[in-house]
VOLUM-347525 format. One record per residue (C-alpha): residue number from 1; z, x, y. Coordinates in nm, 3 decimals. Layout:
BEGIN
num=NUM, pz=Z, px=X, py=Y;
...
END
This chain:
BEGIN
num=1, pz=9.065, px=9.183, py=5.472;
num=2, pz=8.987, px=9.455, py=5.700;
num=3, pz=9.010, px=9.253, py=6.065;
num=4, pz=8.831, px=9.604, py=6.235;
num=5, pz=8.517, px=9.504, py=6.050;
num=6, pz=8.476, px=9.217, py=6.259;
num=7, pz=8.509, px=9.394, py=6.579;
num=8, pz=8.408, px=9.714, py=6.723;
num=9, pz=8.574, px=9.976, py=7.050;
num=10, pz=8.363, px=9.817, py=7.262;
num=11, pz=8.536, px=9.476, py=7.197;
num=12, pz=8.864, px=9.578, py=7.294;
num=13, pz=9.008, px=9.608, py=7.660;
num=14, pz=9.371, px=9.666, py=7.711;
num=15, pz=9.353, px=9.619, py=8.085;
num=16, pz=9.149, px=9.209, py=8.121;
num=17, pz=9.201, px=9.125, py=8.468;
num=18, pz=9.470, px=8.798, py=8.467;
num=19, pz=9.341, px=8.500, py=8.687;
num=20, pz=9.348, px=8.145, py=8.522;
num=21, pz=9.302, px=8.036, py=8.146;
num=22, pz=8.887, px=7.998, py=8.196;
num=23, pz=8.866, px=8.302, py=8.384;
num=24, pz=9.023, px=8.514, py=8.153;
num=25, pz=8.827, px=8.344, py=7.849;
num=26, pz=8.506, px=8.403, py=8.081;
num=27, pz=8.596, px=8.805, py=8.101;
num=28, pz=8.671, px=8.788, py=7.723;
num=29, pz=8.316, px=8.688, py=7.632;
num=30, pz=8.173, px=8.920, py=7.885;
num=31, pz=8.361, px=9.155, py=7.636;
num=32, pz=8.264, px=8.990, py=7.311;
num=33, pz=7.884, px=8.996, py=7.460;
num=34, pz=7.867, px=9.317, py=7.374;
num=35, pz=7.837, px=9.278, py=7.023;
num=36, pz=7.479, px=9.185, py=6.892;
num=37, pz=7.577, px=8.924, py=6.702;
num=38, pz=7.634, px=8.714, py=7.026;
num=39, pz=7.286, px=8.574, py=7.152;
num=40, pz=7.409, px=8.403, py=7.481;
num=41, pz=7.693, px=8.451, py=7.623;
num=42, pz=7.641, px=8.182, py=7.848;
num=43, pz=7.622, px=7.894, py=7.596;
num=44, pz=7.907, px=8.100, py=7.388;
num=45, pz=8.117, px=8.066, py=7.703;
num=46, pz=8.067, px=7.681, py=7.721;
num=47, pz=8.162, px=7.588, py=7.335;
num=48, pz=8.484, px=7.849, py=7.354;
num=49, pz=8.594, px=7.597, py=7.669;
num=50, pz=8.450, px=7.285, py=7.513;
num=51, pz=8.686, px=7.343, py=7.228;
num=52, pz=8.952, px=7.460, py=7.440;
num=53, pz=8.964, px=7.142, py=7.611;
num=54, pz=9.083, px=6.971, py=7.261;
num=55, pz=9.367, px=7.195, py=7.225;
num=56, pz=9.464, px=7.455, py=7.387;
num=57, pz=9.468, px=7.779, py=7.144;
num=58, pz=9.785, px=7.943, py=7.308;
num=59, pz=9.946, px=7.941, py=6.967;
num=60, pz=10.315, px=8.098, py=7.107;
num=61, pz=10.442, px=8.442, py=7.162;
num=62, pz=10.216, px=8.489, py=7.455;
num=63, pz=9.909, px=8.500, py=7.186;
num=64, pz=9.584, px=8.313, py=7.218;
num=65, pz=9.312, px=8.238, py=6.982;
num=66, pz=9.049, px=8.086, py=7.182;
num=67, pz=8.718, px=8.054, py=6.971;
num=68, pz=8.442, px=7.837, py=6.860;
num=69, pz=8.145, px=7.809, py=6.647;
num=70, pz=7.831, px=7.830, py=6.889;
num=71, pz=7.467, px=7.849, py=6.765;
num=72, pz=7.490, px=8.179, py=7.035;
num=73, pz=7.678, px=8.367, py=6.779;
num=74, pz=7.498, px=8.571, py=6.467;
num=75, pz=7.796, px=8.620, py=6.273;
num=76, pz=8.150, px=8.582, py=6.279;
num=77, pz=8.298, px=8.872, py=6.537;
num=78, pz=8.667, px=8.884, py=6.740;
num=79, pz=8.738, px=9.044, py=7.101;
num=80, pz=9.064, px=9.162, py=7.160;
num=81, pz=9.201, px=9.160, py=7.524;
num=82, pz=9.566, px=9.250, py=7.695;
num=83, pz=9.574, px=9.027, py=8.057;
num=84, pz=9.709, px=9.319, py=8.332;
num=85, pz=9.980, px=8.965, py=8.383;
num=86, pz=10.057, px=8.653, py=8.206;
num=87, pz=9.825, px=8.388, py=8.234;
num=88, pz=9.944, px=8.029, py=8.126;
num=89, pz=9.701, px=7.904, py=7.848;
num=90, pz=9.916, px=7.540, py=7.821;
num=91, pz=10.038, px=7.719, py=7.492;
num=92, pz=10.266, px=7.560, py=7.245;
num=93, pz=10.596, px=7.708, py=7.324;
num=94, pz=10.540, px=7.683, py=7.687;
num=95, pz=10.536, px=8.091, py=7.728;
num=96, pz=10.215, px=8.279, py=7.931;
num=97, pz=9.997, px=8.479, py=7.713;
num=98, pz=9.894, px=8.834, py=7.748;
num=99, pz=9.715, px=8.865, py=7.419;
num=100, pz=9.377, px=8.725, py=7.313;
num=101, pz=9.166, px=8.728, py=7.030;
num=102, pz=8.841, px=8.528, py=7.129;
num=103, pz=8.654, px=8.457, py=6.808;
num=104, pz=8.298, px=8.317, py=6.796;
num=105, pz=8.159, px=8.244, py=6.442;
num=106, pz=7.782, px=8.075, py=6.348;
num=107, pz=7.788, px=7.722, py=6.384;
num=108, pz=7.498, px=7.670, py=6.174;
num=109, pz=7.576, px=7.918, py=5.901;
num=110, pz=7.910, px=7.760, py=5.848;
num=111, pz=8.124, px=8.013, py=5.782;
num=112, pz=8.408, px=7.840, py=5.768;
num=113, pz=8.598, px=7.997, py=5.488;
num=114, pz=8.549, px=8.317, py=5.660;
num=115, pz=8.616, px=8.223, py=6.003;
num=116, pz=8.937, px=8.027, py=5.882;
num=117, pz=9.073, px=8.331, py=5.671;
num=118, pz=9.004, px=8.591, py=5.961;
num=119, pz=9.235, px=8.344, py=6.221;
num=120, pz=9.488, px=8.287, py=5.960;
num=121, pz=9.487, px=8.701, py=5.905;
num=122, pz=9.560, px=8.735, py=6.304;
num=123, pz=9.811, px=8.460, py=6.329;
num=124, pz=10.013, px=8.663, py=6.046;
num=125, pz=9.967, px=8.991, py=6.235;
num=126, pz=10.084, px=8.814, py=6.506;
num=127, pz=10.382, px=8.656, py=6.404;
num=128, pz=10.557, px=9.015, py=6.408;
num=129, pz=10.714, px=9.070, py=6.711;
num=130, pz=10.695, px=9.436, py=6.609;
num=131, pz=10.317, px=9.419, py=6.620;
num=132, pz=10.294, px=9.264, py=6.950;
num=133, pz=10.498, px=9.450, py=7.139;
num=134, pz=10.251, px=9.771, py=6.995;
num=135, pz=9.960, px=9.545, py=7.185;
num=136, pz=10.139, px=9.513, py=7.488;
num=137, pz=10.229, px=9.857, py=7.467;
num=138, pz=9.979, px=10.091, py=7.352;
num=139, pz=9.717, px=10.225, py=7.583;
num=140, pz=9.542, px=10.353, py=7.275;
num=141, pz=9.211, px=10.133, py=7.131;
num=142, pz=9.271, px=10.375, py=6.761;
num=143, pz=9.622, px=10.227, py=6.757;
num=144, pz=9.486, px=9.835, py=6.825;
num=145, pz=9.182, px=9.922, py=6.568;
num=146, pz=9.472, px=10.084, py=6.344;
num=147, pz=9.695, px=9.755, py=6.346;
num=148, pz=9.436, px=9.529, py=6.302;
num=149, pz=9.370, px=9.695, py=5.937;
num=150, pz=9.767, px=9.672, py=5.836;
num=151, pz=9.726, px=9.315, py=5.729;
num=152, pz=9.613, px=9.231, py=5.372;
END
């Protein structure tokens, strides 16, 4: 699975402004508004927090998943942010993220096996310590858009 085909340049920022855990998921789907295949970012905005209120997706590392499936979303499409600081998402291991991936799939569609196999292809890619520090790193999108097609 290619994770680039689910996301474009113009999804990827490597300088989101830090603030608190709904701010920086608010700047994140200004971001992910971009792509077509998200109708409202508005509505988006209010089922990525909905959801985060279950659980919070800062999975460890200083990585967050936040996402949802919103009838506001076309098809299934990723964002890609670096926070300019840490910003405490109430994740797992206790640690302040700096990466997010904020991933918005059809709710009506159901695209679950899709939507399930892209996060599961991101939480590998993110289990490398190697690969993270090249996100926190790089101030290149090519070499973002470049990692993201490493994983098989």
């Amino acid at each position: 699975m290619k994770l680039s085909a689910f996301t474009d340049r113009k999804l990827v920022n490597l300088n989101v402004s830090s603030g608190t855990k709904e701010e920086v998921i608010g700047r994140m789907t200004d971001l992910l508004s971009r792509s077509k295949k998200v109708t409202d970012a508005d509505s988006f905005l209010n089922d990525v927090l909905a959801r985060e209120e279950l659980v919070s997706t800062g999975v460890g590392y200083g990585v967050a998943f936040p996402h949802a499936k919103s009838k506001a979303v076309r098809d299934v499409v990723f964002a890609f942010g670096r926070t300019t600081a840490a910003v405490d998402f109430g994740a797992l291991d206790g640690n302040p993220v700096r990466l997010v991936f904020l991933i918005g799939a059809p709710k009506e569609q159901e695209p679950s096996r899709l939507y399930l196999n892209l996060m599961a292809h991101m939480s590998f890619l993110m289990k490398d310590e190697g690969n993270r520090e090249l996100l926190l790193s790089t101030d290149s999108v090519d070499d973002v858009l470049g990692l993201f097609d490493t994983v098989k």
